[in-house]
C-alpha positions as semicolon CSV with decimal commas, in nm:
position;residue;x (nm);y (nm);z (nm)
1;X;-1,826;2,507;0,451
2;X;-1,911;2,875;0,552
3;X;-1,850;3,002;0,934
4;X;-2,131;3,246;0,917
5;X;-2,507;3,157;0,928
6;X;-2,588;3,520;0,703
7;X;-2,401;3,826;0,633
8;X;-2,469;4,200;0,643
9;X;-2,325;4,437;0,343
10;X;-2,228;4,762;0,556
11;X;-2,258;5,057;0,332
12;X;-2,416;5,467;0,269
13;X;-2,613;5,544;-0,067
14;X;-2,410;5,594;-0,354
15;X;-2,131;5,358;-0,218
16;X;-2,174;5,134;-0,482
17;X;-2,379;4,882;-0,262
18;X;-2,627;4,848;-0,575
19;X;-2,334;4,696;-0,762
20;X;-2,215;4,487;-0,502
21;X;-2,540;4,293;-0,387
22;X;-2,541;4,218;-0,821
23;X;-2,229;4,066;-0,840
24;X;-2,266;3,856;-0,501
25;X;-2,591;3,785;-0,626
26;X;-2,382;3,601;-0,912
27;X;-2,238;3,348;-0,683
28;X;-2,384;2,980;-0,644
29;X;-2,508;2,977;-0,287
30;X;-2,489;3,346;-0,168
31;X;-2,815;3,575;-0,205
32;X;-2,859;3,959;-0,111
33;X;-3,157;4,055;0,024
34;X;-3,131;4,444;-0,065
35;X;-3,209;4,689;0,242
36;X;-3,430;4,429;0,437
37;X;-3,430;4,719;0,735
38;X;-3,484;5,005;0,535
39;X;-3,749;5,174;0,708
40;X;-3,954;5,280;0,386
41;X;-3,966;4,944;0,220
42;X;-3,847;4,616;0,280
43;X;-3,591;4,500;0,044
44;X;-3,669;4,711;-0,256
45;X;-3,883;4,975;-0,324
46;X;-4,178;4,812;-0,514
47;X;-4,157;4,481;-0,286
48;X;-4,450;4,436;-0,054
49;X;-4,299;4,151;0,098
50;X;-3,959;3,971;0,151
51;X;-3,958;3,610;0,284
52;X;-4,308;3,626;0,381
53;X;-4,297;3,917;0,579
54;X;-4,448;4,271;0,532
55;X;-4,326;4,604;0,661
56;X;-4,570;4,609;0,931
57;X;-4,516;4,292;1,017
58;X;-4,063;4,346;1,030
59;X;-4,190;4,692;1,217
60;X;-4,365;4,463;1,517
61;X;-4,058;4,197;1,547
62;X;-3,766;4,270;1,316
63;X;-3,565;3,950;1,466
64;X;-3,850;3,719;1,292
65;X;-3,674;3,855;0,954
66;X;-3,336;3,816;1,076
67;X;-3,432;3,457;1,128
68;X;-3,577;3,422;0,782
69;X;-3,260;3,589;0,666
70;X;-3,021;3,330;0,844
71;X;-3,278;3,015;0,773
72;X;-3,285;3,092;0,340
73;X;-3,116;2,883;0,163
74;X;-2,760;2,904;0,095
75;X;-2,576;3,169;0,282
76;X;-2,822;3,488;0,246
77;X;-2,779;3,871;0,359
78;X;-2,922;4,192;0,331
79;X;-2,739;4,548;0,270
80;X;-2,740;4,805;0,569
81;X;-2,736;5,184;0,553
82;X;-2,662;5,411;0,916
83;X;-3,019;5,505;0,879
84;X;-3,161;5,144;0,851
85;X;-3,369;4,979;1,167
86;X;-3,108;5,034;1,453
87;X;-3,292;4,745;1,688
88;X;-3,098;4,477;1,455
89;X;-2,736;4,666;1,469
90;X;-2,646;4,509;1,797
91;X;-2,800;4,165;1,736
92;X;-2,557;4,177;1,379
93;X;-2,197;4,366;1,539
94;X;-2,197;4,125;1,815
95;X;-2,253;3,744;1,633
96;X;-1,924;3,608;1,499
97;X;-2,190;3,397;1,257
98;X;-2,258;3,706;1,123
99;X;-2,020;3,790;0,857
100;X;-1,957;4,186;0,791
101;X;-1,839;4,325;0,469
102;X;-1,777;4,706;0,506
103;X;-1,846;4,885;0,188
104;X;-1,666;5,254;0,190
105;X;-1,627;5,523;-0,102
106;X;-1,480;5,882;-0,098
107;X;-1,715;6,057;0,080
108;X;-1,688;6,379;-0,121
109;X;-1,768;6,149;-0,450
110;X;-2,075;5,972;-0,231
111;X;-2,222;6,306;-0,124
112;X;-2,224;6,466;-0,452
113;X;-2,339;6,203;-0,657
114;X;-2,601;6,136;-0,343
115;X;-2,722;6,556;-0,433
116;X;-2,680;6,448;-0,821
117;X;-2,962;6,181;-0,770
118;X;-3,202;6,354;-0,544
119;X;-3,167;6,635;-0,783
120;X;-3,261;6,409;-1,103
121;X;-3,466;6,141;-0,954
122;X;-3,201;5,868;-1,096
123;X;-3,091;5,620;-0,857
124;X;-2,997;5,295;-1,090
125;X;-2,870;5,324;-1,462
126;X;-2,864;5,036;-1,692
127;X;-2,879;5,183;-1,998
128;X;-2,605;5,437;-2,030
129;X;-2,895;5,645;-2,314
130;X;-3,105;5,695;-2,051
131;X;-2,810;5,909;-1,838
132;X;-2,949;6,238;-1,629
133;X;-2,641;6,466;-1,596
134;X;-2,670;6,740;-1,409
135;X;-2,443;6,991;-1,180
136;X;-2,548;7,035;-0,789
137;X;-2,426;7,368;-0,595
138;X;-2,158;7,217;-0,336
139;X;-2,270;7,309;0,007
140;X;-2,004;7,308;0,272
141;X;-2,221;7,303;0,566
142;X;-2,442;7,009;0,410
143;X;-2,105;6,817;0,351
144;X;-1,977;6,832;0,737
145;X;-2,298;6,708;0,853
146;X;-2,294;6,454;0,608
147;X;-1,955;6,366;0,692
148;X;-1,965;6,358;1,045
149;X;-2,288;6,144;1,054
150;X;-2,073;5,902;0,825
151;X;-1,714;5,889;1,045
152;X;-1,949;5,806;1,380
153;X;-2,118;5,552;1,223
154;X;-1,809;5,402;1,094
155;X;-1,664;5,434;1,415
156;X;-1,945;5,280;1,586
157;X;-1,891;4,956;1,324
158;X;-1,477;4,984;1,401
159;X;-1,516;4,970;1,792
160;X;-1,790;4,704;1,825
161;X;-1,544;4,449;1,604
162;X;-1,271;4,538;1,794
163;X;-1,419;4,457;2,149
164;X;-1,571;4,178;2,034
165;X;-1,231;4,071;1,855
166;X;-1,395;4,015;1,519
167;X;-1,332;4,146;1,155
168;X;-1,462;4,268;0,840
169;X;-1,410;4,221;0,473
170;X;-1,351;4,569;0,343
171;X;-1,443;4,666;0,047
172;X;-1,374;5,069;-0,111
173;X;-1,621;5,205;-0,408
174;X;-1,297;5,150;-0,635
175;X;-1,249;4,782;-0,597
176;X;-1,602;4,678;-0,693
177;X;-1,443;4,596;-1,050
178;X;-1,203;4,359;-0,977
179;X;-1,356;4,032;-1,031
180;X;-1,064;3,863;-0,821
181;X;-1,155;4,122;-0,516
182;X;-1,517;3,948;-0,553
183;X;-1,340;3,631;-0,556
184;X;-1,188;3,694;-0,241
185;X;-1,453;3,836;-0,052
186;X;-1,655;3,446;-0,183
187;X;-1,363;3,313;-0,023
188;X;-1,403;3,522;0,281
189;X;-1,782;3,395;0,283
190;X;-1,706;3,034;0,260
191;X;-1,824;2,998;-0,067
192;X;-1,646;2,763;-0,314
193;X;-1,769;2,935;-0,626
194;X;-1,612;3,169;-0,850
195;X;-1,642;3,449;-1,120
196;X;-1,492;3,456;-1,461
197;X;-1,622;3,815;-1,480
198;X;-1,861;4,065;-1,325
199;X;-2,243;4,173;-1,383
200;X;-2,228;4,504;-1,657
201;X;-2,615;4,520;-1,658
202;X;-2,547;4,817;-1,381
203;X;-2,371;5,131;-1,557
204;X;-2,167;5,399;-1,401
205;X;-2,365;5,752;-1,344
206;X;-2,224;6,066;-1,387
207;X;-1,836;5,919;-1,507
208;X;-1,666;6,263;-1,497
209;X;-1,399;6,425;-1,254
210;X;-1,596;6,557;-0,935
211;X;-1,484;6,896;-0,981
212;X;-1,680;6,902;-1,292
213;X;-2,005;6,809;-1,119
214;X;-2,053;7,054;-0,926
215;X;-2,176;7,473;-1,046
216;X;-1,938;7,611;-0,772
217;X;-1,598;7,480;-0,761
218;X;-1,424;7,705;-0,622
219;X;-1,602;7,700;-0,332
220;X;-1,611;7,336;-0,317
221;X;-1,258;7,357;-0,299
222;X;-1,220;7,617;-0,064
223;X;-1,454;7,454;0,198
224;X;-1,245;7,083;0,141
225;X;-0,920;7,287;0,207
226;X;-1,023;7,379;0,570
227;X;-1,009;6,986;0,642
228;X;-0,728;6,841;0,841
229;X;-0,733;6,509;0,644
230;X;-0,499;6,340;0,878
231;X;-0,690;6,526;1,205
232;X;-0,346;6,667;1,277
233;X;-0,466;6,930;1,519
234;X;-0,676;6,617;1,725
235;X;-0,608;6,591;2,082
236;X;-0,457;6,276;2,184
237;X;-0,710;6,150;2,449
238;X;-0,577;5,850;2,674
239;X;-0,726;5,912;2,954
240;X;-0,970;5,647;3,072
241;X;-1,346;5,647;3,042
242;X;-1,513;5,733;3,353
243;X;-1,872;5,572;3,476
244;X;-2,116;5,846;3,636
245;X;-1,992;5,847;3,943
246;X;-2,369;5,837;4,090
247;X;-2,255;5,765;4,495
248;X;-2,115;6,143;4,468
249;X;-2,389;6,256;4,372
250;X;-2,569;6,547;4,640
251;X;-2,966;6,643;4,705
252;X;-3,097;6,910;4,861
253;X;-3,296;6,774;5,197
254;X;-3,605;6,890;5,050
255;X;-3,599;7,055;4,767
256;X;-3,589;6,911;4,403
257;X;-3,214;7,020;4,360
258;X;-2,931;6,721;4,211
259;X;-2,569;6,824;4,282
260;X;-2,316;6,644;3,993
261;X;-1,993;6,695;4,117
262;X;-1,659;6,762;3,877
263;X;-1,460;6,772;4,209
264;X;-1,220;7,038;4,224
265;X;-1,297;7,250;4,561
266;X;-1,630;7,358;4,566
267;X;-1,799;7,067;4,639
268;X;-1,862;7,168;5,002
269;X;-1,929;7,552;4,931
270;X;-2,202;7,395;4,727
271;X;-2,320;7,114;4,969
272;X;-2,375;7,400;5,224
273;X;-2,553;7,610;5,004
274;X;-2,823;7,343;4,953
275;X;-2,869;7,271;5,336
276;X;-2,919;7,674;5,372
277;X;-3,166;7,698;5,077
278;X;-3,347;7,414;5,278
279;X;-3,314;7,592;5,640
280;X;-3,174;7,229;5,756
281;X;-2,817;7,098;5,895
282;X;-2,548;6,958;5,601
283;X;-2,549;6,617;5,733
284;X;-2,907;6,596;5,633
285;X;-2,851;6,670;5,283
286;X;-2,877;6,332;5,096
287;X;-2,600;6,125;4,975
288;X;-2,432;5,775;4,849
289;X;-2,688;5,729;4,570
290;X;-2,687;5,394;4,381
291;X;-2,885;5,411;4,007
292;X;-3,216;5,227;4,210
293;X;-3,183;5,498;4,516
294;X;-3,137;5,806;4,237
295;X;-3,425;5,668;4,032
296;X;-3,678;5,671;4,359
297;X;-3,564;6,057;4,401
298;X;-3,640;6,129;4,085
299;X;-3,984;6,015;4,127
300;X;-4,070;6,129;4,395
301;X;-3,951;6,494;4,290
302;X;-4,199;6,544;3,989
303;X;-3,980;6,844;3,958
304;X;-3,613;6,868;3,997
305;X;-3,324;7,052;3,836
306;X;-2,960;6,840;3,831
307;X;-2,653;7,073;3,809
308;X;-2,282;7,083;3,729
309;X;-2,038;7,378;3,802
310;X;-1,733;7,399;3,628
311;X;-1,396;7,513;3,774
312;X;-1,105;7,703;3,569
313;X;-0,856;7,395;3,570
314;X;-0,591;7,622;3,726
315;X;-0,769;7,658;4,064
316;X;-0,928;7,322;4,002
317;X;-0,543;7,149;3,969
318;X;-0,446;7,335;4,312
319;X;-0,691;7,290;4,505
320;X;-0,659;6,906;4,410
321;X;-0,292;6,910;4,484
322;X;-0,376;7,113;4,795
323;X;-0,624;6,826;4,923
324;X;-0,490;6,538;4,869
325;X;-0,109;6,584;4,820
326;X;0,008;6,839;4,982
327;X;-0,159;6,899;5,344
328;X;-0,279;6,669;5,582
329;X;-0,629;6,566;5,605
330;X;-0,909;6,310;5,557
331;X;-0,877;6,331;5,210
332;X;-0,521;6,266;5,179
333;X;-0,412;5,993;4,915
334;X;-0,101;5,861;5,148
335;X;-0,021;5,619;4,881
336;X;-0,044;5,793;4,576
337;X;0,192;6,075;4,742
338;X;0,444;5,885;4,871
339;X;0,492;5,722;4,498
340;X;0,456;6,039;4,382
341;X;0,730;6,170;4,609
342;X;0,988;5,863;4,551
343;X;0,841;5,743;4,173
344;X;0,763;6,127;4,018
345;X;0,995;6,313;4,202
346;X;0,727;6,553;4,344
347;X;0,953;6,819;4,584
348;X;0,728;6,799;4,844
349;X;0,840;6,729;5,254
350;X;0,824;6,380;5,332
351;X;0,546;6,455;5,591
352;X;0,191;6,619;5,495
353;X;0,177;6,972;5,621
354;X;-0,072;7,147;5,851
355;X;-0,285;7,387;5,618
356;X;-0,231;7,679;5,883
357;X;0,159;7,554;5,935
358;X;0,388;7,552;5,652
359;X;0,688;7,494;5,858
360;X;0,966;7,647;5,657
361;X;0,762;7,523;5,279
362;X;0,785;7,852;5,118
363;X;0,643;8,066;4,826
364;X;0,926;7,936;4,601
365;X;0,875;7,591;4,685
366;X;0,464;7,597;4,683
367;X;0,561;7,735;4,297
368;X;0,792;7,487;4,244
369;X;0,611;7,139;4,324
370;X;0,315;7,260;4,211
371;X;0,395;7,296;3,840
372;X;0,580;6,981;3,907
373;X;0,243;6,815;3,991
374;X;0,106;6,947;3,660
375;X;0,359;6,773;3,485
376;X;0,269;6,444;3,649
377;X;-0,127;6,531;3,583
378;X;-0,026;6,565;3,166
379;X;0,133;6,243;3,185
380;X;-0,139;6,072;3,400
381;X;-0,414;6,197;3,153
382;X;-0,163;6,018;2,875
383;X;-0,199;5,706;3,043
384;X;0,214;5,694;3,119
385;X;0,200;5,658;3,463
386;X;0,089;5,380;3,665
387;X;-0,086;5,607;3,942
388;X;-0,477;5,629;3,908
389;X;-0,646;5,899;3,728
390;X;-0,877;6,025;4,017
391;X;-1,154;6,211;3,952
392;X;-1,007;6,527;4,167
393;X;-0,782;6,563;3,852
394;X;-0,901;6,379;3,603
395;X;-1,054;6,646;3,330
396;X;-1,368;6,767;3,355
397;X;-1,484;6,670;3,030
398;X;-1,408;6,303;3,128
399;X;-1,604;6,344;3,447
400;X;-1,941;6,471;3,233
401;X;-1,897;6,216;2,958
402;X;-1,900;5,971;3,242
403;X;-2,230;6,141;3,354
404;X;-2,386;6,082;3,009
405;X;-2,426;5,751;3,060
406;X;-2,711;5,788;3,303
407;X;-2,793;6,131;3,215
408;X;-2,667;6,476;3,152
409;X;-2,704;6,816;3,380
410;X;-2,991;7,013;3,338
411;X;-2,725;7,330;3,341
412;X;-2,377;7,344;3,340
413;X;-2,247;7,662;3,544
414;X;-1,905;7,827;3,581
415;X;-1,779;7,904;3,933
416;X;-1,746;8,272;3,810
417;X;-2,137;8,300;3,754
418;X;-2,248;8,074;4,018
419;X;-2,448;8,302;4,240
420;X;-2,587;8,414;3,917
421;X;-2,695;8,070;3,781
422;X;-2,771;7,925;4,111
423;X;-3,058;8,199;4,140
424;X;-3,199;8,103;3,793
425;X;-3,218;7,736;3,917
426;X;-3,406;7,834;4,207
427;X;-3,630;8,060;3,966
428;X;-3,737;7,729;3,755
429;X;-3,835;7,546;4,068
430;X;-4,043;7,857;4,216
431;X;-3,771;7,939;4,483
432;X;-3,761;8,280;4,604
433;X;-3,566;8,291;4,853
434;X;-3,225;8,213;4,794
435;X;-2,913;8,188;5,027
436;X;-2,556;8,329;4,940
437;X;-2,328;8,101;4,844
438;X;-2,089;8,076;5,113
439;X;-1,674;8,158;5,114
440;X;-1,450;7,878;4,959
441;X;-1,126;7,796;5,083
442;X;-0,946;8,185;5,103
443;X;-0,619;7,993;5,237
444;X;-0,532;7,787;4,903
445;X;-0,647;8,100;4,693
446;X;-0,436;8,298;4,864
447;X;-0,127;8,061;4,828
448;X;-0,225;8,019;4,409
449;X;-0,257;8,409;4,353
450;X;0,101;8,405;4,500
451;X;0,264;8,166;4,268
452;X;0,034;8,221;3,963
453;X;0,239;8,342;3,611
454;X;0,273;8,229;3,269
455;X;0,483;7,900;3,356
456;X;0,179;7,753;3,550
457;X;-0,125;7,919;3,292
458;X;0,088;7,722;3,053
459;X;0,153;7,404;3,250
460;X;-0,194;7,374;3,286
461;X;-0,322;7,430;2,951
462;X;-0,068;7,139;2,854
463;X;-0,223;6,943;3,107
464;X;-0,563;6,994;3,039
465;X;-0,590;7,047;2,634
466;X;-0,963;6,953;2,662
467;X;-1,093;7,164;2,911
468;X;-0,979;7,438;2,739
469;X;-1,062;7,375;2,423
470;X;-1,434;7,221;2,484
471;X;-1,544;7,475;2,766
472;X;-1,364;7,783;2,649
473;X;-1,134;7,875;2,933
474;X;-0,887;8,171;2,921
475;X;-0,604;8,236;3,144
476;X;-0,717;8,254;3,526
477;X;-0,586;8,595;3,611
């Protein structure tokens, strides 16, 4: 008896998915309902119906054909492409009665014999007389698309088994000829019949080496050379997923302006600068947002701008260390110093310090634990320590990803350009008049010009691999 109620063939055009749904098609009790989702036809291409319903009618309620699917006799599925009615994916990826079978092929071989067809109007071949050969001009650009549309949607298939703690029955291009592979995957379907042999109605298109299916080679080859096939210049990421952080969030008393905060220094500079554009106090600009409270701002501001501002993660890194490490203050982290201190080995004096009273804590020794606290920020980001990554340090990239889930920045500035950007906001919201941005913190910026070299441009770009590589950051001095 089978532990799935229907099952869903995973696959891309040219995969061999064609071939597939004929040989499981052989099987006593299992039935393949071709692309039931495809959003030109329903099924297959001359079908007006499958199971009794129409396009238009799968377009209004797609579940009622997932429930014909799952009620047809026998143990019935349907074959399902990245570009295939998304409303059913999660429905599918998150039922363990769902079996998955996860059809793959090199996706060099899928892409060009994907151009081959388009280019000759041959999709199916069953009569190996009736072959249309022809070569297709490799484009490079085409291909990474191509590719990259493929790898998220696989990746999207990977991640939604593993949280759910299911798995798949894979299946690559080259295996579809092994009748004992279609055995198994019968098995893996809870059905107890089996093939002597497979279905050769179906013939193999274009059955030469890919190189010679293509007019440009050596281009071809040139443009597959530039791939890291094992991603060996990837950058590890460990560092936790963030939410958006909406609470943080800062409005202007009156005017349509959203504050997103990375944290890192400037958060007050920026805070003040709103109240002045307004001609009211700071404590009346407006704070501790939930998603309800941010929603009713919205609408009532038929016009609003939301901004970011980006910090070069030297300064950022400081002034974090500054804050909340080093000198006394309400936003001190006590705890996370003191383990820091004893655990990490931070060589910092047991007691905060005054800002304006270093008491003996010189140059050398500013220098000193603050490359030290880099350190512990590349290992925190690496998920090796046991110390929360807080947003102060966490990486900025983190911080907006986190803000993607309710909704990206209108602009993203740079603290270099900010009076500069700051004025173009205004200028898309009809503001004329527009403040200077007031003085940050001279005391801290004075104590990292001091210390800055090399050893600490380099500590940080080892800390903060991201940053630098998605936002573009060069040295700070």
């Amino acid at each position: 008896m089978s532990n799935f109620d229907y099952f869903v063939v995973f696959a891309e055009m040219r995969t061999g998915s064609n071939y597939l749904e004929a040989n499981i098609n052989l099987f006593d009790g299992l039935k393949c309902h071709g692309e039931a989702f495809n959003p030109s036809f329903i099924g297959y291409p001359k079908y007006d119906d499958l199971l009794g319903m129409t396009v238009d009618a799968r377009k209004e309620n797609p579940d009622a054909l997932l429930d014909a699917i799952k009620a047809d006799e026998g143990l019935a599925g349907f074959r399902f492409f990245s570009d295939h009615d998304q409303r059913v994916l999660p429905t599918c990826l998150s039922d363990p009665r769902c079996a998955k079978i996860i059809l793959t092929r090199n996706p060099v071989d899928s892409f060009i014999s994907w151009k081959i067809a388009k280019a000759t109007g041959q999709w199916k071949l069953t009569n190996a007389t009736h072959a249309k050969a022809r070569k297709i001009q490799f484009d490079g650009t085409e291909f990474a698309e191509y590719l990259d549309k493929l790898q998220k949607f696989q990746q999207h298939l990977q991640n939604a088994l593993q949280r759910s703690g299911q798995t798949a029955f894979y299946l690559n291009y080259d295996d579809l000829g092994e009748v004992e592979i279609m055995n198994g995957l019968a098995a893996f379907l809870g059905c107890a019949d089996r093939l002597n042999s497979l279905d050769r109605k179906l013939k193999k298109q274009n059955p030469v080496p890919t190189i010679d299916k293509v007019t440009n080679p050596d281009d071809m080859k040139a443009a597959l050379a530039g791939w890291d096939r094992f991603d060996l210049d990837r950058t590890p990421n460990f560092e936790p997923r963030r939410g958006p952080m909406i609470p943080a969030y800062v409005a202007a008393p009156k005017s349509g302006l959203l504050y997103l905060p990375l944290r890192g220094g400037i958060d007050d500079q920026i805070g003040q600068w709103m109240a002045d554009l307004d001609n009211r106090p700071y404590k009346d600009l407006r704070r501790r947002f939930s998603q309800k409270t941010l929603r009713e701002w919205k609408r009532r501001h038929a016009v609003y701008r939301s901004f970011a501002v980006l910090r070069h993660p030297v300064a950022r890194a400081h002034d974090a260390f500054c804050t909340h490490i080093l000198f006394e203050g309400p936003q001190l982290f006590p705890k996370i110093r003191q383990t820091l201190r004893k655990v990490h080995k931070l060589p910092i004096p047991a007691d905060p310090l005054l800002p304006r009273n270093l008491k003996g804590y010189d140059i050398k020794a500013h220098r000193k634990a603050f490359l030290a606290f880099l350190g512990f920020v590349k290992n925190n980001l690496s998920a090796q320590t046991a110390v929360r990554t807080d947003p102060a340090w966490a990486s900025q990239l983190a911080v907006l990803q986190g803000m993607a889930q309710f909704g990206l920045p209108d602009m993203i500035m740079r603290e270099d350009q900010l009076e500069k950007d700051l004025s173009f906001l205004c200028d898309q919201l009809g503001i004329t008049t527009v403040p200077r941005l007031p003085d940050g913190d001279d005391m801290k910026l004075s104590l990292l010009r001091e210390i800055y070299d090399s050893s600490i441009e380099e500590a940080t770009q080892d800390a903060y691999p991201r940053d630098y590589l998605s936002f573009g950051f060069g040295d700070w001095m």
